[in-house]
C-alpha positions in Angstrom: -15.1 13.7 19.2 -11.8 13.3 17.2 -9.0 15.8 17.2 -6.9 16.3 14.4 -4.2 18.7 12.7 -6.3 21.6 10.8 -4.6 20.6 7.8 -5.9 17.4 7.9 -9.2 18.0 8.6 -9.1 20.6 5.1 -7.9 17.6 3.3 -10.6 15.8 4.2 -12.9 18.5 3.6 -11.9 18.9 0.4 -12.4 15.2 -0.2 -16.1 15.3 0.8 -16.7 18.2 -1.1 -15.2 16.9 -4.4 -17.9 13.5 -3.8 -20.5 15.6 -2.9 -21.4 14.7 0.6 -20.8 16.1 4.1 -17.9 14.6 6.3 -19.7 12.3 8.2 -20.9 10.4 5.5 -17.7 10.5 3.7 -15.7 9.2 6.4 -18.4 6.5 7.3 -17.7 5.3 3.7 -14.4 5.2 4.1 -14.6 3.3 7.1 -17.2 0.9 5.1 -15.2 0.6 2.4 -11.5 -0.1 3.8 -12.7 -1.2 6.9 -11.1 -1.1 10.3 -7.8 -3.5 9.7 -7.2 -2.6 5.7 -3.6 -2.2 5.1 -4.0 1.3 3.1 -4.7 4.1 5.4 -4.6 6.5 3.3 -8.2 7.6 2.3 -6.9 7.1 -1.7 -8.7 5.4 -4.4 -7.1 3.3 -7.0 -8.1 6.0 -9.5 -6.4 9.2 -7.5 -3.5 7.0 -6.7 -2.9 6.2 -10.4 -3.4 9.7 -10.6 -0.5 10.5 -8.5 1.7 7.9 -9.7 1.3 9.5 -13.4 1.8 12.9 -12.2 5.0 12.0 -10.3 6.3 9.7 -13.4 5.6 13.0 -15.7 7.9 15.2 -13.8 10.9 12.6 -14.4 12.8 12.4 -17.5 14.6 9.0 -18.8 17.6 9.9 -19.2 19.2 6.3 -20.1 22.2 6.7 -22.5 21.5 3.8 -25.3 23.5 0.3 -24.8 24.4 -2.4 -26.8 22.9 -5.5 -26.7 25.4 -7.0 -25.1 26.7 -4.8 -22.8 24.2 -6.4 -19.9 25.3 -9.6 -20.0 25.7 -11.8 -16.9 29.9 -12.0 -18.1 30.1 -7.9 -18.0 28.5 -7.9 -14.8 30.1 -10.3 -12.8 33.6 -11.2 -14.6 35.7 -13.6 -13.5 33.4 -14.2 -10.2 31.0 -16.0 -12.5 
């Protein structure tokens, strides 16, 4: 038996529920999938992450003034130290 934060456990309710399958076998294909040394923890896959990155690029504006070409030049960067 695992304890964790009740806001946790929704998420992962939610997760299950959105795939279509109880806890238990959601989190036994998580563990199947990433297995027990992956590096991403998470419980995201490449799909909702892209997801996420797109939602969190769409609530950021470029707000770049326009340059000239040669205003990024190695010389107007660094001057005299070369």
């Amino acid at each position: 038996m695992l304890e964790i934060e009740p806001e946790l456990a929704s998420k992962i309710q939610a997760c299950a529920r959105q795939r279509g399958v109880s806890v238990d076998v959601y989190l036994r294909k998580l563990v199947d999938q990433k297995g027990p040394d992956s590096e991403s923890s998470d419980g995201l896959s490449s799909q909702e992450r892209v997801r996420l990155l797109r939602e969190w690029a769409a609530g950021h504006t470029v707000s770049a003034a326009a340059r000239p070409e040669n205003a990024i030049t190695r010389e107007n960067i660094y001057g005299e130290r070369g």
